[in-house]
Backbone as CSV, one residue per row, in Angstrom:
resi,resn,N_x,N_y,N_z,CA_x,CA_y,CA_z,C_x,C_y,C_z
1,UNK,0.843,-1.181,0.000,0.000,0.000,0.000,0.887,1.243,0.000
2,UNK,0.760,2.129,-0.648,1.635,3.478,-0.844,0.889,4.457,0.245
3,UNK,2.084,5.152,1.094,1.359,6.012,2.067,1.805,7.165,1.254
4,UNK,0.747,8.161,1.720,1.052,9.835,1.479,2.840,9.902,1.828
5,UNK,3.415,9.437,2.771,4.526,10.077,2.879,5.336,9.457,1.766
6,UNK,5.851,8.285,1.619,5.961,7.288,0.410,5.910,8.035,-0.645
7,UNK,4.489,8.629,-0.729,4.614,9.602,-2.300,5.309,11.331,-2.367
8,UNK,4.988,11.334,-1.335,6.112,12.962,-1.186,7.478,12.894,-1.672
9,UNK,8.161,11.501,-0.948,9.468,10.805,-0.855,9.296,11.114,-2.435
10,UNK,8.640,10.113,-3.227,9.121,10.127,-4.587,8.936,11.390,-5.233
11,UNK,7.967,12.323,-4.855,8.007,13.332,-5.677,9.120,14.166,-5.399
12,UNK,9.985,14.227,-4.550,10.989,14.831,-3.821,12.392,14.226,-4.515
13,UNK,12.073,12.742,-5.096,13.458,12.928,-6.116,13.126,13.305,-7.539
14,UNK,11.845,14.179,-7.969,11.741,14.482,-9.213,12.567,15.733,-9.685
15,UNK,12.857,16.620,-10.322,13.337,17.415,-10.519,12.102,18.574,-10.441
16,UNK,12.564,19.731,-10.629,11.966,20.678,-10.333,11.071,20.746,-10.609
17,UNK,11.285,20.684,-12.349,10.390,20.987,-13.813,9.554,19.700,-13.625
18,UNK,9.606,18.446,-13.205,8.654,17.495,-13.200,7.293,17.498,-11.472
19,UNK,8.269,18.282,-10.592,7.691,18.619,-9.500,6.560,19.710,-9.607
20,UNK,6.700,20.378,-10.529,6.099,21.488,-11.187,4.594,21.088,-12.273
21,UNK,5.030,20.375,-13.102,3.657,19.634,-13.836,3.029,18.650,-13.229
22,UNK,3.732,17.847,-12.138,2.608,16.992,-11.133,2.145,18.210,-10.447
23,UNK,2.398,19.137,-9.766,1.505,19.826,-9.307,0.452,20.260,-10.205
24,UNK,0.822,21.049,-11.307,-0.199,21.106,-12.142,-0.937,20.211,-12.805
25,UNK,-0.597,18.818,-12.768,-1.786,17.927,-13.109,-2.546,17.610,-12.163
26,UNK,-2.173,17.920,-10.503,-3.384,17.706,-9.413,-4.162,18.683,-9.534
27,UNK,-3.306,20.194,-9.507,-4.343,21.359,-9.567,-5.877,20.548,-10.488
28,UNK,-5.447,20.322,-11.531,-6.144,20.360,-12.948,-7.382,19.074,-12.416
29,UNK,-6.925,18.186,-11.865,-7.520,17.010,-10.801,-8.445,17.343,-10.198
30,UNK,-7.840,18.414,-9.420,-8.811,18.691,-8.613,-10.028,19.446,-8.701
31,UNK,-9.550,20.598,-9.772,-10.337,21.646,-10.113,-11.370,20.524,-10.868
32,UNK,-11.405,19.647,-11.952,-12.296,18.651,-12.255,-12.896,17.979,-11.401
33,UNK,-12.540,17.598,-10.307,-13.265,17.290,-9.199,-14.133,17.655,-8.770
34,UNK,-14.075,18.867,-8.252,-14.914,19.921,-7.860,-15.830,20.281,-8.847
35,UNK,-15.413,20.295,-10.357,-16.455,20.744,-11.091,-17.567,19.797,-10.770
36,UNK,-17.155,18.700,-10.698,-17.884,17.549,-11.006,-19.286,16.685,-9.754
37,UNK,-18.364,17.130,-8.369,-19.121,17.673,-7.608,-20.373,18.423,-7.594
38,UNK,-20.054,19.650,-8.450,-21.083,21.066,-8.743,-21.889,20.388,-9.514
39,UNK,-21.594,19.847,-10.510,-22.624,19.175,-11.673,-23.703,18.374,-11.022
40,UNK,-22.954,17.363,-9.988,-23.763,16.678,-9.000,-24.859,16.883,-7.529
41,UNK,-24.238,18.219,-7.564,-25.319,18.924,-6.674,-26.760,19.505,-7.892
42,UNK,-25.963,19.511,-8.521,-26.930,20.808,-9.240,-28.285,19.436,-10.062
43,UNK,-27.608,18.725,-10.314,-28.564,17.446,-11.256,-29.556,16.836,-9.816
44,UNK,-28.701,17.178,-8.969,-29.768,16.200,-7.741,-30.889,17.715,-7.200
45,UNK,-29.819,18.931,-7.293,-31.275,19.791,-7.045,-32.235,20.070,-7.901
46,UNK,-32.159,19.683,-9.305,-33.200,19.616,-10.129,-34.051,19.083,-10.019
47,UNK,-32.984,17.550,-9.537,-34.250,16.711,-9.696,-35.413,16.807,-8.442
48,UNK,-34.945,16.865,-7.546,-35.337,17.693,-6.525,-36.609,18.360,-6.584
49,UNK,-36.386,19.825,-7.315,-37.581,20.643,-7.638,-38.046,20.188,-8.950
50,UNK,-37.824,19.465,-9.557,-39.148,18.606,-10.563,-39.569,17.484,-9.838
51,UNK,-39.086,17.099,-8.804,-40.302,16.320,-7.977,-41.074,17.200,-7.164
52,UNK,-40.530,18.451,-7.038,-41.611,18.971,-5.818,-41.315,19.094,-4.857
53,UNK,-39.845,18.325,-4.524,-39.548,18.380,-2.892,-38.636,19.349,-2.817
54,UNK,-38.409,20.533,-3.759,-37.800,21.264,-3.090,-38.941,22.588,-2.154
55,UNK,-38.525,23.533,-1.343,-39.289,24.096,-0.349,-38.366,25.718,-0.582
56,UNK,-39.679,26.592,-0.334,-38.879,27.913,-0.195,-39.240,28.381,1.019
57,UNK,-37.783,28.876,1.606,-37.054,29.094,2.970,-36.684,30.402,2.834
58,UNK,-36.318,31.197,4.215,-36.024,32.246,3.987,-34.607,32.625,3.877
59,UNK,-33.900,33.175,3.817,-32.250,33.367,4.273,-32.049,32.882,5.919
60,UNK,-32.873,33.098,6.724,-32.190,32.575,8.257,-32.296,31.553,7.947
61,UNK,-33.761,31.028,7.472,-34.078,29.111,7.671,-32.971,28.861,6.911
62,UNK,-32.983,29.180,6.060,-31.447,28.237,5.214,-29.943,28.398,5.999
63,UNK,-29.764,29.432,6.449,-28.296,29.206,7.468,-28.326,28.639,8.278
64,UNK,-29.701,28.400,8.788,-29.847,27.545,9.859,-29.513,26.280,9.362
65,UNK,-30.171,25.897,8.706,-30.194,24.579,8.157,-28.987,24.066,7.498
66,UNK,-27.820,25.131,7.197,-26.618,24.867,6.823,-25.563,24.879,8.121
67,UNK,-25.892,25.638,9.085,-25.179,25.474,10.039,-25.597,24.356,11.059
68,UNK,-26.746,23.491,11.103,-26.869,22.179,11.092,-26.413,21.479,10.605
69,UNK,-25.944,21.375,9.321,-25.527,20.403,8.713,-23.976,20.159,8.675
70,UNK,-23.252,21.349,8.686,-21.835,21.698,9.412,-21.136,20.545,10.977
């Protein structure tokens, strides 16, 4: 099994210029990640309010309800 430290180790004998585009291929990782995330909130809140179950709240009820969920 490869630990996080294990992989630092190896990225630590890469050279600069290769230390440099693995970072930028996680950036790029991640930022797709996250998009992808967003896509997935957003398809489940649709579906959501084309069933009907979504509800309108006011600005407190909703912080509330986010700082519950926190």
């Amino acid at each position: 099994m490869t630990t996080f430290a294990s992989i630092v180790d190896v990225a630590d004998a890469l050279s600069l210029d290769e230390q440099e585009a693995l970072v930028d291929i996680l950036k790029q990782r991640i930022a797709s990640a996250n998009r992808e995330k967003i896509v997935d909130a957003v398809a489940k809140s649709r579906a959501e309010y084309d069933a009907a179950l979504a509800k309108t709240v006011t600005v407190e009820e909703l912080m509330t309800e986010i700082d519950e969920d926190s």
